[in-house]
C-alpha positions as CSV (number, residue, x, y, z in Angstrom):
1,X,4.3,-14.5,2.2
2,X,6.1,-17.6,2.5
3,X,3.1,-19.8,2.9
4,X,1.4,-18.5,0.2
5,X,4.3,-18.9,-2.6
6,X,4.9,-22.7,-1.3
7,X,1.4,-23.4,-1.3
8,X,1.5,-21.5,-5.2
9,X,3.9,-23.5,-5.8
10,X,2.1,-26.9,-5.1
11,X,-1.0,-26.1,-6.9
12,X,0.5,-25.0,-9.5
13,X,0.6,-28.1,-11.9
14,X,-3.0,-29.1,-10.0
15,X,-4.1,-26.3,-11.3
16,X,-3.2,-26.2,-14.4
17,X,-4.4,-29.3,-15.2
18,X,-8.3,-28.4,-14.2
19,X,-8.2,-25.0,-16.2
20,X,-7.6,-24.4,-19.6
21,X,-6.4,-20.9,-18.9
22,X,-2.6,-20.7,-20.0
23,X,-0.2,-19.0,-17.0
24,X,1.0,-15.4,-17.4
25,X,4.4,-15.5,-16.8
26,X,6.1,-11.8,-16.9
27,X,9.7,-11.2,-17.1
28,X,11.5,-10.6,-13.7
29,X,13.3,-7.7,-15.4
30,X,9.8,-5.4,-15.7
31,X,9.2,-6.1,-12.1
32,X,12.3,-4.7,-11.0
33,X,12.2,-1.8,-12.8
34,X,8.9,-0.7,-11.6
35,X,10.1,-1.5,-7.7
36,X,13.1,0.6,-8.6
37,X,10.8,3.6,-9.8
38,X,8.8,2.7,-7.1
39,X,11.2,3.3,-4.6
40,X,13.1,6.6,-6.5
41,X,9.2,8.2,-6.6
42,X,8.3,7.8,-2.7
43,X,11.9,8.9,-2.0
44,X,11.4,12.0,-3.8
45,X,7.8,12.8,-1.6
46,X,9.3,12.1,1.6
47,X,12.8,14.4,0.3
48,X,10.0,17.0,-0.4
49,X,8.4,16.7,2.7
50,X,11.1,17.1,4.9
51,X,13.0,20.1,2.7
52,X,10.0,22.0,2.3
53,X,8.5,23.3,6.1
54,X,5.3,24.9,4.1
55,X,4.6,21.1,3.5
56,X,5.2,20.0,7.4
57,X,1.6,19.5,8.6
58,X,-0.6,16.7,9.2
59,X,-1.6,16.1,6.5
60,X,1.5,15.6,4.5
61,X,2.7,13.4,7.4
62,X,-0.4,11.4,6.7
63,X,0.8,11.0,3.0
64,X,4.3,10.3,4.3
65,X,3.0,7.5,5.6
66,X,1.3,6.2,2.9
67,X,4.9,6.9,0.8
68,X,6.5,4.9,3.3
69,X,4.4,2.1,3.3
70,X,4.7,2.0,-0.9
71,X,7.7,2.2,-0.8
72,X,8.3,-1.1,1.4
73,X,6.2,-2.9,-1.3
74,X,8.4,-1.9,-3.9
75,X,11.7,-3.2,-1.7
76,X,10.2,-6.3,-0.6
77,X,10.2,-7.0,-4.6
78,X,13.9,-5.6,-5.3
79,X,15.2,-7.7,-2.3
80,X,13.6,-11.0,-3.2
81,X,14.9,-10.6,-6.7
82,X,18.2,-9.9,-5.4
83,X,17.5,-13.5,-2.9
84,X,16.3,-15.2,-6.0
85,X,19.7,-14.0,-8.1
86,X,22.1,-14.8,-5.0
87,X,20.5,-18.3,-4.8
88,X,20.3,-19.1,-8.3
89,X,24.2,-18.4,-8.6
90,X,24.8,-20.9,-5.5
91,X,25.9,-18.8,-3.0
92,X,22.8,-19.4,-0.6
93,X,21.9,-23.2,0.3
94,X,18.5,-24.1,-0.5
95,X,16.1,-24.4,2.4
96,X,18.8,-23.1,4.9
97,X,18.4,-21.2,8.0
98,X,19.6,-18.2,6.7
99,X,17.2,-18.3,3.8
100,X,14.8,-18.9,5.8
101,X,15.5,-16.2,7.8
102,X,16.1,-13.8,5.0
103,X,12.4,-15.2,3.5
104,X,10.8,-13.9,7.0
105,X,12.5,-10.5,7.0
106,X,11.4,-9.9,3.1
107,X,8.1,-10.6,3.7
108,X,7.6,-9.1,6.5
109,X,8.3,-5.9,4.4
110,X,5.4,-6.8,2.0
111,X,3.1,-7.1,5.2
112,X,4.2,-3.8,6.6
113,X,3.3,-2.2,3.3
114,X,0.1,-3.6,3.3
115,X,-0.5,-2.6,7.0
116,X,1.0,0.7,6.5
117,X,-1.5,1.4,3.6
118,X,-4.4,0.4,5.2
119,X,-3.8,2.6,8.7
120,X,-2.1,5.8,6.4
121,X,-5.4,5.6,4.2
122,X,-7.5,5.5,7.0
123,X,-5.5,8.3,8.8
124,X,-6.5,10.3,5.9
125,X,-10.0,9.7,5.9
126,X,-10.4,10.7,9.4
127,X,-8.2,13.6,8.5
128,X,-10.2,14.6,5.7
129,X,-13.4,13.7,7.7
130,X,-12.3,16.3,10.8
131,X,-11.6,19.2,7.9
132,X,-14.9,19.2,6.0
133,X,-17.2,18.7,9.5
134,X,-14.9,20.4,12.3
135,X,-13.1,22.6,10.4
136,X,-13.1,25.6,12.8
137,X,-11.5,23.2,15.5
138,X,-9.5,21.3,12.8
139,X,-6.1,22.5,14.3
140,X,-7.0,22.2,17.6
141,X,-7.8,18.7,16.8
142,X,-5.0,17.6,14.8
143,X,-1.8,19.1,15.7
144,X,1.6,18.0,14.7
145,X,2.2,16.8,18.3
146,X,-1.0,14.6,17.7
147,X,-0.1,13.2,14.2
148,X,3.8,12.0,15.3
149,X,2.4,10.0,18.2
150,X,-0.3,8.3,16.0
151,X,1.9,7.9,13.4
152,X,4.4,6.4,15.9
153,X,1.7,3.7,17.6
154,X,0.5,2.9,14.0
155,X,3.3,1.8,12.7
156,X,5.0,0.3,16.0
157,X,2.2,-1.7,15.8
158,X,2.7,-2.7,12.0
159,X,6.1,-3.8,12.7
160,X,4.9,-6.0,15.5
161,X,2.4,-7.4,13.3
162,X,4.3,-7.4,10.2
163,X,7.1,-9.2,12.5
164,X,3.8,-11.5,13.5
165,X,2.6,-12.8,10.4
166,X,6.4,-13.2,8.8
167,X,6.9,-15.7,11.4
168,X,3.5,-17.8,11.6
169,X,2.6,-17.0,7.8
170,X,2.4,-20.5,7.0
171,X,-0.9,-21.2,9.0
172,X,-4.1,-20.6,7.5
173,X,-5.7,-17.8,10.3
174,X,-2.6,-15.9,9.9
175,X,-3.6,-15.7,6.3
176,X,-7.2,-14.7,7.5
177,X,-6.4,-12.2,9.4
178,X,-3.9,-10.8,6.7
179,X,-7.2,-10.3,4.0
180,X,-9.4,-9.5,7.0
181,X,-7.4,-6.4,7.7
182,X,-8.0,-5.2,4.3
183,X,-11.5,-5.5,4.1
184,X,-12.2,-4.2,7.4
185,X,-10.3,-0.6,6.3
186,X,-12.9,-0.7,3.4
187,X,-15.3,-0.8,5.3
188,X,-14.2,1.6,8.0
189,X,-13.3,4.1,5.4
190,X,-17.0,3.3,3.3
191,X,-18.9,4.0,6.9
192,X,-16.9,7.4,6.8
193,X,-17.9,8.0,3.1
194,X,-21.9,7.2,4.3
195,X,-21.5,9.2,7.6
196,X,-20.0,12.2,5.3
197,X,-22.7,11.6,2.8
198,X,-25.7,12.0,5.1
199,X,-23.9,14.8,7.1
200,X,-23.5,16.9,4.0
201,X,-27.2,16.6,3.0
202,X,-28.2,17.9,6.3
203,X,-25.4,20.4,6.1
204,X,-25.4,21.4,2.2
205,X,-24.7,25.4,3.1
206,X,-22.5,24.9,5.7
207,X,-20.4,22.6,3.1
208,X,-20.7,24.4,0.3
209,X,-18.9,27.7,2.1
210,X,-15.8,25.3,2.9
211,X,-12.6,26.4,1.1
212,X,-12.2,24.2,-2.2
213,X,-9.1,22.9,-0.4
214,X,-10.7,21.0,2.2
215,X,-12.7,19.5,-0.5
216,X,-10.1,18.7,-3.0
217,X,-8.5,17.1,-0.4
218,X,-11.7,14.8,0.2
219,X,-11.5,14.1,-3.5
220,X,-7.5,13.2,-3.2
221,X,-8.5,10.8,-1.2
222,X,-11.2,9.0,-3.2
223,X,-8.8,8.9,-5.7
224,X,-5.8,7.2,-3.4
225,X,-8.9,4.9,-2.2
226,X,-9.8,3.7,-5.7
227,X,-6.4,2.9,-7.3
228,X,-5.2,1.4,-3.8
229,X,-8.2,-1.2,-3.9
230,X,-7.8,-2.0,-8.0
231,X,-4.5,-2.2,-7.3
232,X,-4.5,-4.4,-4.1
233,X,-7.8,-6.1,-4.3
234,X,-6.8,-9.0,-7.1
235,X,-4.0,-9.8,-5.0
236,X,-6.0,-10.6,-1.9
237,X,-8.9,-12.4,-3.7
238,X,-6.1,-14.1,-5.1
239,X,-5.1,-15.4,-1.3
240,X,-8.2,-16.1,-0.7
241,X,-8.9,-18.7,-3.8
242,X,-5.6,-20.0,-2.9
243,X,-6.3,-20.9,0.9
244,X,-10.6,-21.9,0.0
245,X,-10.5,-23.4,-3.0
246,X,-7.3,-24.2,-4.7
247,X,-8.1,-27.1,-7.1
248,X,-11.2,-25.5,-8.7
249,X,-11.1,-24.7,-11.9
250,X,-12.6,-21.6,-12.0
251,X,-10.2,-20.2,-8.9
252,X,-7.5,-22.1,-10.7
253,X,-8.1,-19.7,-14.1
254,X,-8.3,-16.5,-11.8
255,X,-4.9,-18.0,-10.2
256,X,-3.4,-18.1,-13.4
257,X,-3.2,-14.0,-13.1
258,X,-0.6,-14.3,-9.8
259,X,1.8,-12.8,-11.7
260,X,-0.3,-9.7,-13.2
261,X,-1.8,-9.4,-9.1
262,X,1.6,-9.2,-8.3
263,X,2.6,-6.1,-11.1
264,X,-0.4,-4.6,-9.8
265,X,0.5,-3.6,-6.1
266,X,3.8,-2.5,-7.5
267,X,2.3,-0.1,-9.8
268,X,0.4,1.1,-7.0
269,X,3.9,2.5,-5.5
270,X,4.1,4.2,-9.2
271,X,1.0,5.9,-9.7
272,X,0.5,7.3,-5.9
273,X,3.6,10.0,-6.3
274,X,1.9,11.5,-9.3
275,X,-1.7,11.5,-7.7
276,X,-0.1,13.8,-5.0
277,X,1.8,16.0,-7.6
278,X,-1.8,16.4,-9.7
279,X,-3.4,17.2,-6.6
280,X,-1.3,19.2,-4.7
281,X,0.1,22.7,-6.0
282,X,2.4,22.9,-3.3
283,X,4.1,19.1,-3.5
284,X,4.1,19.7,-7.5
285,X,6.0,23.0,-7.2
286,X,8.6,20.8,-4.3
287,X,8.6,18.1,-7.2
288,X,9.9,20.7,-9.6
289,X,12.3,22.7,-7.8
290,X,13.8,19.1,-6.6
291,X,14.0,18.0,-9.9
292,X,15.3,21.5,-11.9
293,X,17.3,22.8,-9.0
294,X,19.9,24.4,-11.7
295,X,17.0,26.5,-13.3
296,X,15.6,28.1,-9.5
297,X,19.4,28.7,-8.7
């Protein structure tokens, strides 16, 4: 977000100056690569998706989704590299309109991926949720018809928002609500977890005759859960010290890491793909005859 790399920018020598922690600096060059794998991976799960009609269901929408929204994060970093080049070589003037402009529509990406993560990951736990408890009127429940028009409010209202917080990013409760978002799906999706937790005690028979699908696909999503929060959870700590407490010493040393935050959420748009491929028999087997087409030929 713009306000948060201008106000980066002005602590930065503040900052180092009350913490002896050196900066991590990491090459541009590793960040782009992993945005570009990034992007290739969550291409190759939508691709799969979409050619494969024994994968068209709700819950692979769901996952869509959640493919979608990495791979935004990953082209918000190609596209402000390429800003970053273009500038650097002169062809863009500094603190122009068009910058400017360009600034709002990149980060506005970043803020849809985040968004887009948050609502696909809790689309998935309420999925998940409706096949362990209700699973004789699971596709009653959620029908394909269902899952496009959620899907489509969900993310008509990311773009709004993403659109939102581009625009006003430099104030402080945009920033708020930005970090607010994200700990208010953890704790949406933790109430979930308890709910499940003291359901299934009440219900240990009843849960134990489930088919190891509807299971595995509860433990799928512990898994997305728990790499999506390592990965995202420095950054937005991160924002946080930035906004609260900028010239501490202590949040200046944690700041010191932007950088590493930074790798993080686009390693999250790397590990995701192969989380669904371990899980998932049926996206594994679209992975491979995607990938070897000449040998199922």
């Amino acid at each position: 977000m713009e306000y948060l790399t201008n106000l980066h920018e002005n602590i930065n020598k503040t900052a180092r100056n009350n913490s002896d922690c050196p900066w991590v600096v990491l090459p541009e060059e590793i960040f782009f690569t992993i945005s570009i794998i990034g992007v290739l991976e969550n291409l190759l799960v939508l691709l799969a998706v979409i050619k494969n009609k024994n994968l068209q269901s709700p819950m692979y929408f769901f996952i869509c989704s959640l493919a979608i929204s990495d791979m935004l994060g990953s082209l918000y970093k190609i596209l402000e590299n390429i800003l970053i080049m273009v500038k650097n070589m002169g062809y863009i003037q500094p603190g122009g309109s068009f910058e400017t402009t360009t600034d709002d529509i990149i980060d506005s990406l970043f803020i849809l991926s985040l968004l887009g993560s948050i609502f696909s990951l809790s689309m998935i736990a309420t999925d998940r949720y409706i096949t362990i408890f209700h699973a004789l009127q699971y596709y009653s429940i959620v029908t394909m018809r269902r899952a496009i028009i959620v899907l489509t409010v969900i993310w008509m209202c990311c773009v709004g928002s993403g659109i939102t917080m581009a625009i006003f990013s430099h104030h402080i409760p945009t920033v708020i609500t930005f970090t607010s978002l994200f700990l208010l799906m953890l704790v949406f999706i933790l109430c979930l977890y308890v709910h499940m937790f003291l359901l299934a005690r009440s219900h240990t028979r009843k849960i134990s005759a489930l088919p190891r699908a509807n299971m595995k696909g509860a433990i799928t999503l512990t898994i997305l859960l728990g790499v999506f929060i390592f990965c995202w959870a420095p950054f937005v700590l991160h924002v946080l010290l930035v906004v609260f407490c900028p010239n501490n010493p202590y949040c200046a040393c944690y700041m010191s890491l932007f950088q590493v935050n930074g790798m993080l959420i686009m390693c999250n748009a790397v590990i995701d793909p192969f989380i669904y491929a371990f899980r998932s028999p049926e996206l594994r087997e679209a992975f491979r005859k995607m990938i070897f087409c000449n040998r199922y030929q």
